[in-house]
LOZAPA-628474 format. One record per atom (N, C-alpha, C, O, CB): atom name; x, y, z. Coordinates in Angstrom, 1 decimal, always signed. Last residue first. Glycine has a CB too. Layout:
# residues N
{atom: CA u: X v: Y w: Z}
...
END
This chain:
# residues 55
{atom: N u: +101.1 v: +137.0 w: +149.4}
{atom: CA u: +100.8 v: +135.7 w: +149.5}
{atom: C u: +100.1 v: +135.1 w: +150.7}
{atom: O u: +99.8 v: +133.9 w: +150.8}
{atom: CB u: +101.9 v: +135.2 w: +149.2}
{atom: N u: +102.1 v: +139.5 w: +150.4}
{atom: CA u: +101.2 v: +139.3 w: +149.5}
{atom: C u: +100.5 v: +138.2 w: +149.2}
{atom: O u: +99.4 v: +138.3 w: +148.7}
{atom: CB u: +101.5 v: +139.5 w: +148.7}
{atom: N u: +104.2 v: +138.6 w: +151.9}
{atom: CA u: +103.0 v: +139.6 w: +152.7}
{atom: C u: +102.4 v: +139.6 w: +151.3}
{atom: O u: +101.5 v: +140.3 w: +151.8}
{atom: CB u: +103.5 v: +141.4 w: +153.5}
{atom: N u: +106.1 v: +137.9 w: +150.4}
{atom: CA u: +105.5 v: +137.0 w: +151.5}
{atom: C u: +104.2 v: +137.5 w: +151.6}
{atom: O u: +103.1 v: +136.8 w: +151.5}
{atom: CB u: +106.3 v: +137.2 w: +152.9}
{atom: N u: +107.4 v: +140.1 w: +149.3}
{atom: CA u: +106.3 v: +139.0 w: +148.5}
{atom: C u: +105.8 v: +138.3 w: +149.2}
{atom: O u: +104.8 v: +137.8 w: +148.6}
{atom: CB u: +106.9 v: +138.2 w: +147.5}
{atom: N u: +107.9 v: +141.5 w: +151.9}
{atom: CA u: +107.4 v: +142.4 w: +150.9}
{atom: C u: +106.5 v: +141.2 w: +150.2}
{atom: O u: +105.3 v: +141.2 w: +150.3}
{atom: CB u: +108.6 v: +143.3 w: +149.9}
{atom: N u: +110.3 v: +140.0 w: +152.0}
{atom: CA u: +109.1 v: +139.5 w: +152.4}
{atom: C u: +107.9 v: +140.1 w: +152.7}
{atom: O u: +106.9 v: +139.7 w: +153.4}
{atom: CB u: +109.3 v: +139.0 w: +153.4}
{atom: N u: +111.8 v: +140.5 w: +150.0}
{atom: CA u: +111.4 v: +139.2 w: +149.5}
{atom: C u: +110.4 v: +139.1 w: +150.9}
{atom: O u: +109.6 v: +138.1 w: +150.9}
{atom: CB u: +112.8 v: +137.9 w: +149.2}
{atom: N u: +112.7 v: +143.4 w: +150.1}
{atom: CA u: +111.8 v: +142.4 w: +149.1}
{atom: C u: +111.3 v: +141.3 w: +149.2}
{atom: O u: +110.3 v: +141.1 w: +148.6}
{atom: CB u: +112.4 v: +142.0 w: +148.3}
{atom: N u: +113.8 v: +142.8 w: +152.4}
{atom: CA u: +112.5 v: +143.5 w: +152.7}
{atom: C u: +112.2 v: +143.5 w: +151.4}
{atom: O u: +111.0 v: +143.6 w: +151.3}
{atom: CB u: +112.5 v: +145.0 w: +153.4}
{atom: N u: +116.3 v: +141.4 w: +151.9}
{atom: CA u: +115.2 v: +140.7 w: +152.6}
{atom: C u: +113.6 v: +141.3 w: +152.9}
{atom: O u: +112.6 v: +140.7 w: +153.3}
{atom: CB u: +115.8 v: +140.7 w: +153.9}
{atom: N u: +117.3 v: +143.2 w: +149.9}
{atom: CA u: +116.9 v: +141.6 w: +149.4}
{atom: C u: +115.9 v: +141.1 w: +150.4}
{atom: O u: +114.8 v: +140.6 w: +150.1}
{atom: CB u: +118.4 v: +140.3 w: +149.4}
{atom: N u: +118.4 v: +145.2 w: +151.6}
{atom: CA u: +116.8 v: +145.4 w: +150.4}
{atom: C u: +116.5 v: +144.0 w: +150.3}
{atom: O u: +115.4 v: +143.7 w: +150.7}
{atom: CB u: +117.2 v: +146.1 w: +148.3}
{atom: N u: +120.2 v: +143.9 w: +153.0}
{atom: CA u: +118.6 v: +144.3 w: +153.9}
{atom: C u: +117.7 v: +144.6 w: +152.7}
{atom: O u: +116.5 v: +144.4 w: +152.8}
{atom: CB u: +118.7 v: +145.8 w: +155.0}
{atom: N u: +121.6 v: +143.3 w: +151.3}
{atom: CA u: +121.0 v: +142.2 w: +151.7}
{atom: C u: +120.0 v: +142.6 w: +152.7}
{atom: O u: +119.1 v: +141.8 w: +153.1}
{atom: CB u: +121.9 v: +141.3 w: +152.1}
{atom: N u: +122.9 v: +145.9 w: +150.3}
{atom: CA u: +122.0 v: +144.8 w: +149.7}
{atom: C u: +121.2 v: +143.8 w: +150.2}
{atom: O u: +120.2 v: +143.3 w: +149.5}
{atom: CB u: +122.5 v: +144.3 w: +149.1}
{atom: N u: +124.0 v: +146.1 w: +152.9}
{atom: CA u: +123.1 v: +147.3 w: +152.1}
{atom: C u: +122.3 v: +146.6 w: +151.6}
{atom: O u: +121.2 v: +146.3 w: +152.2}
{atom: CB u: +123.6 v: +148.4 w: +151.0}
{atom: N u: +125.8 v: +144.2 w: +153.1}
{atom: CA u: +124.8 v: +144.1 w: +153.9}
{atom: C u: +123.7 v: +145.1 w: +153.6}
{atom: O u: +122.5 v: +145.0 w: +154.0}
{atom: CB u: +125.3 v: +144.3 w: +155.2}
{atom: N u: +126.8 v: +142.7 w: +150.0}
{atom: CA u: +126.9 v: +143.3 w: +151.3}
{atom: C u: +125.9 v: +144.0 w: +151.9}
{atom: O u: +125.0 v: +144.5 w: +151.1}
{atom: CB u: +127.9 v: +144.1 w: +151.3}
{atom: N u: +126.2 v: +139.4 w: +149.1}
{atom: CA u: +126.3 v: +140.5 w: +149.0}
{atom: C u: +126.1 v: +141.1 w: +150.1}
{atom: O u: +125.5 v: +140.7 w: +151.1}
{atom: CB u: +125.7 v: +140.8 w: +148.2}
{atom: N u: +126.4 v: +136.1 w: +149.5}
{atom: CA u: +127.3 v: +137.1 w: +149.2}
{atom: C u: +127.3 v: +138.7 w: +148.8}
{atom: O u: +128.2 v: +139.2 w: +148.2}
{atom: CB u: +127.9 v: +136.6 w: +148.3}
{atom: N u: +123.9 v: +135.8 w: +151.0}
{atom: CA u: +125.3 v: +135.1 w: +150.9}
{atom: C u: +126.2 v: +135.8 w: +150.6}
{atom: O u: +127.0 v: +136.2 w: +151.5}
{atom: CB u: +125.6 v: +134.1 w: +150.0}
{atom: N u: +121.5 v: +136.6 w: +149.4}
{atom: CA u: +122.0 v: +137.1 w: +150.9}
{atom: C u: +123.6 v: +136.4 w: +151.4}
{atom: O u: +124.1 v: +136.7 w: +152.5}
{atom: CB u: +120.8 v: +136.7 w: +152.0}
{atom: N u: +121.8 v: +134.7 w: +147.3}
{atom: CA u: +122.6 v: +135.9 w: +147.0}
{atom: C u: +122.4 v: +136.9 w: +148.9}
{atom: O u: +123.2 v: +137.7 w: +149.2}
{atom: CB u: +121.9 v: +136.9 w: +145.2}
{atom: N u: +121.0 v: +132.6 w: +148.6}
{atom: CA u: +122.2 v: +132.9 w: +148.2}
{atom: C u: +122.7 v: +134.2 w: +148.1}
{atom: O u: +123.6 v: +134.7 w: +148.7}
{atom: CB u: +122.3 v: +132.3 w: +147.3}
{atom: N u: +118.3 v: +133.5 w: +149.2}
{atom: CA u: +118.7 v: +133.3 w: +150.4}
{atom: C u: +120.5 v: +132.9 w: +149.3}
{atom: O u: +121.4 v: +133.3 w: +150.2}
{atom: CB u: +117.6 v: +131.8 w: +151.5}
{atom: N u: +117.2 v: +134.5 w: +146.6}
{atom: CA u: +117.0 v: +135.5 w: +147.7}
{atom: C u: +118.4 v: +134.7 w: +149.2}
{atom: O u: +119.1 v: +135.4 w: +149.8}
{atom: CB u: +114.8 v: +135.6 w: +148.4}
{atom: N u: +117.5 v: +131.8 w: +145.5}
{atom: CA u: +117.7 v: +132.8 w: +145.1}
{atom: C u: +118.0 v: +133.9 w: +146.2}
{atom: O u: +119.1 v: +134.1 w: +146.6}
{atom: CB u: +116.8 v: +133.1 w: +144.3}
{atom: N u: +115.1 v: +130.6 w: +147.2}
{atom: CA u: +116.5 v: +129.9 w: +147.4}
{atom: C u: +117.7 v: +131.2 w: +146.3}
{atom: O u: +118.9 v: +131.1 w: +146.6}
{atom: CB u: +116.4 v: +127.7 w: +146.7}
{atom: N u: +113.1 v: +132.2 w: +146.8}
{atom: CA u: +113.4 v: +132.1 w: +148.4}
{atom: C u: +115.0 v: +131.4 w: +147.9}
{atom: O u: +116.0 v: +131.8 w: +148.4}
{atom: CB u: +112.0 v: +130.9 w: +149.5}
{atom: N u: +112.3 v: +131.4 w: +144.2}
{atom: CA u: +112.5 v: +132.8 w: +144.8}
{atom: C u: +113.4 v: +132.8 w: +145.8}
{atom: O u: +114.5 v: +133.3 w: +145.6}
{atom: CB u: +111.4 v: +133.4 w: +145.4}
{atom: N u: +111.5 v: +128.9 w: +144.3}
{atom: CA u: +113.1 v: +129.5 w: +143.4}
{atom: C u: +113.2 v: +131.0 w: +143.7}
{atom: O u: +114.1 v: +131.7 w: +143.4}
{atom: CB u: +113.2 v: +129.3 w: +141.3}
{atom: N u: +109.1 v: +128.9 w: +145.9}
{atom: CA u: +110.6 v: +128.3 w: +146.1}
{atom: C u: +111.5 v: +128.7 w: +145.9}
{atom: O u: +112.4 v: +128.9 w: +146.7}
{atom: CB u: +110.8 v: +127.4 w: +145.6}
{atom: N u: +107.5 v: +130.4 w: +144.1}
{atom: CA u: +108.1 v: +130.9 w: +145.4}
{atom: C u: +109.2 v: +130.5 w: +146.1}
{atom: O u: +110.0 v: +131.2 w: +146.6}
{atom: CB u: +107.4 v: +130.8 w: +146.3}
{atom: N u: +108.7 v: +131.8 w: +140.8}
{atom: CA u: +108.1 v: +130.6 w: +141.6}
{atom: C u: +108.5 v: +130.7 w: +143.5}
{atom: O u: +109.6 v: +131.1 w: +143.9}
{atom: CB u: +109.0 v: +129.0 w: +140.9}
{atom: N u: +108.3 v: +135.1 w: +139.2}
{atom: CA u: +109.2 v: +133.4 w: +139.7}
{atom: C u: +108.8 v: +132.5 w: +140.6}
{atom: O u: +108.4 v: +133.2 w: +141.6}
{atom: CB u: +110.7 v: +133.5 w: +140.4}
{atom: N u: +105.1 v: +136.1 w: +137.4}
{atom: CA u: +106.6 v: +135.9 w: +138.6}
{atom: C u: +107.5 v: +134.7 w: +138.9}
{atom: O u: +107.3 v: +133.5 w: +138.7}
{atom: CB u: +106.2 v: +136.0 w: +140.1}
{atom: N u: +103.9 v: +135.7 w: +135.1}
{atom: CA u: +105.4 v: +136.1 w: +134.8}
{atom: C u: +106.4 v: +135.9 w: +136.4}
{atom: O u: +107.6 v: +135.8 w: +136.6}
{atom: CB u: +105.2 v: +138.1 w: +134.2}
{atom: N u: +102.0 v: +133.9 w: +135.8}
{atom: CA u: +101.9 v: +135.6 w: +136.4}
{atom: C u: +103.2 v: +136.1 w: +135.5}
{atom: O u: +103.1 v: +137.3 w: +135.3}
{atom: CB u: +102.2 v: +135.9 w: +138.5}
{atom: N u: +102.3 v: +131.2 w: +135.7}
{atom: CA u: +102.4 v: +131.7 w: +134.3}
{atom: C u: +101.7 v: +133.3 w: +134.7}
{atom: O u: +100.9 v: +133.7 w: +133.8}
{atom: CB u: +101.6 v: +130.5 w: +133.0}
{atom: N u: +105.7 v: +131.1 w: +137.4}
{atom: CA u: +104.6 v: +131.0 w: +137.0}
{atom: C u: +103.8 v: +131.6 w: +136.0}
{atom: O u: +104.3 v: +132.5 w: +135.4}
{atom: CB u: +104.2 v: +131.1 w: +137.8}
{atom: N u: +108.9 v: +129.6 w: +136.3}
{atom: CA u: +108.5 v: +130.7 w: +136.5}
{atom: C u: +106.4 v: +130.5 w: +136.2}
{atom: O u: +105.9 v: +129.9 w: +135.3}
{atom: CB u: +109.5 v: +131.7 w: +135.3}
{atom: N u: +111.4 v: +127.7 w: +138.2}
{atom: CA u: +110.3 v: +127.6 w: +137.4}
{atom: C u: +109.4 v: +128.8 w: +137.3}
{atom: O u: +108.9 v: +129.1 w: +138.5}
{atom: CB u: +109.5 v: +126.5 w: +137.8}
{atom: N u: +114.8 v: +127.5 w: +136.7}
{atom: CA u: +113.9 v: +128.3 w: +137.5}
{atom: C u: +112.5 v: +127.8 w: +137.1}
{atom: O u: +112.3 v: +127.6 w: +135.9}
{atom: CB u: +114.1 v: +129.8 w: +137.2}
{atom: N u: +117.1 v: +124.5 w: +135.9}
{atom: CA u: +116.4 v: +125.7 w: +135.5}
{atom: C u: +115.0 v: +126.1 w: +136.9}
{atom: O u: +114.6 v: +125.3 w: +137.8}
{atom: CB u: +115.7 v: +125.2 w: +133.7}
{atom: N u: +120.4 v: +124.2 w: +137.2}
{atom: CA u: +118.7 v: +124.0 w: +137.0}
{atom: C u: +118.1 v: +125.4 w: +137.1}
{atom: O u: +118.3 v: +126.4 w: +137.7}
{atom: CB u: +117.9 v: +122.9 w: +138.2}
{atom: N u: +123.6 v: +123.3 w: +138.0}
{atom: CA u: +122.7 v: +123.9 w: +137.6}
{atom: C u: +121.6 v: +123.9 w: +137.4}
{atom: O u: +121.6 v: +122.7 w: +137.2}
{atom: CB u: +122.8 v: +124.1 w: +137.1}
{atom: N u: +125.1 v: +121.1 w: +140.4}
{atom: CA u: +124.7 v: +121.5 w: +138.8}
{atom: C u: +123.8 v: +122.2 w: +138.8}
{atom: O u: +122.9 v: +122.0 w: +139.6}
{atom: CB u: +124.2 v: +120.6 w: +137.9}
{atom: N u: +127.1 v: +122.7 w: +142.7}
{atom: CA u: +126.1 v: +121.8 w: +142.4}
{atom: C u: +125.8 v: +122.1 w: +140.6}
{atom: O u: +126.1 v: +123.0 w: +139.9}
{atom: CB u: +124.8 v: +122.1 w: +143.6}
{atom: N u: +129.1 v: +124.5 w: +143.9}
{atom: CA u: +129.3 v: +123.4 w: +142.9}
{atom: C u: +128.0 v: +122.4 w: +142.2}
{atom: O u: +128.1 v: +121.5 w: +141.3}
{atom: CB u: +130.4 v: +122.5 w: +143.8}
{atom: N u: +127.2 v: +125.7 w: +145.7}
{atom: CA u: +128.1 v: +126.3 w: +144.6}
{atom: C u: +128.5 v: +125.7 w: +143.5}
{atom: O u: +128.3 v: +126.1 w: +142.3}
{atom: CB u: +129.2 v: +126.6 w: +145.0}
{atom: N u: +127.3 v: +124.3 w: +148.0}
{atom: CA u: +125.8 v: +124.6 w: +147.2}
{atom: C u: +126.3 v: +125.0 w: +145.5}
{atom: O u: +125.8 v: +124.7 w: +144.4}
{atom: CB u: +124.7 v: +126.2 w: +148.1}
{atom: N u: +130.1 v: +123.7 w: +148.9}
{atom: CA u: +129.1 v: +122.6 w: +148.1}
{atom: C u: +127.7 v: +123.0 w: +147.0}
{atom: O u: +127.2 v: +122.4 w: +146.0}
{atom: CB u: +128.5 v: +121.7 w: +149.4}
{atom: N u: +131.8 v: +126.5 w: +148.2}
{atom: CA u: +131.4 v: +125.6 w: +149.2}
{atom: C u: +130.2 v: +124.7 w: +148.2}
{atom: O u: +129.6 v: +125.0 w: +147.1}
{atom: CB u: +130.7 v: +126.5 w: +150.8}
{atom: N u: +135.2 v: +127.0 w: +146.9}
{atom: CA u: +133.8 v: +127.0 w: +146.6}
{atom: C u: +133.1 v: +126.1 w: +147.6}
{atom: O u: +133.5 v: +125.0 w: +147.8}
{atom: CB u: +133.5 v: +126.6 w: +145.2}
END
């Protein structure tokens, strides 16, 4: 297991839009581009900057 992995846990902060917080977005989005395969991880990236471009 590499270091980020082992770390303790914490909670998400969600805004009160219902969306997730941009931070805990981005560090979400950027793990799981970690381990999933590359199909997925091109949706994950054109989601997440899909939310960029709104902001």
């Amino acid at each position: 297991m590499s270091a980020s992995s082992q770390s303790e846990p914490r909670s998400m902060k969600w805004e009160s839009s219902g969306e997730l917080a941009q931070r805990d977005l981005s560090e979400l989005v950027n793990r799981l581009l970690d381990v999933e395969s590359s199909n997925n991880s091109d949706e994950l990236t054109r989601l997440s900057s899909k939310y960029d471009e709104e902001f």
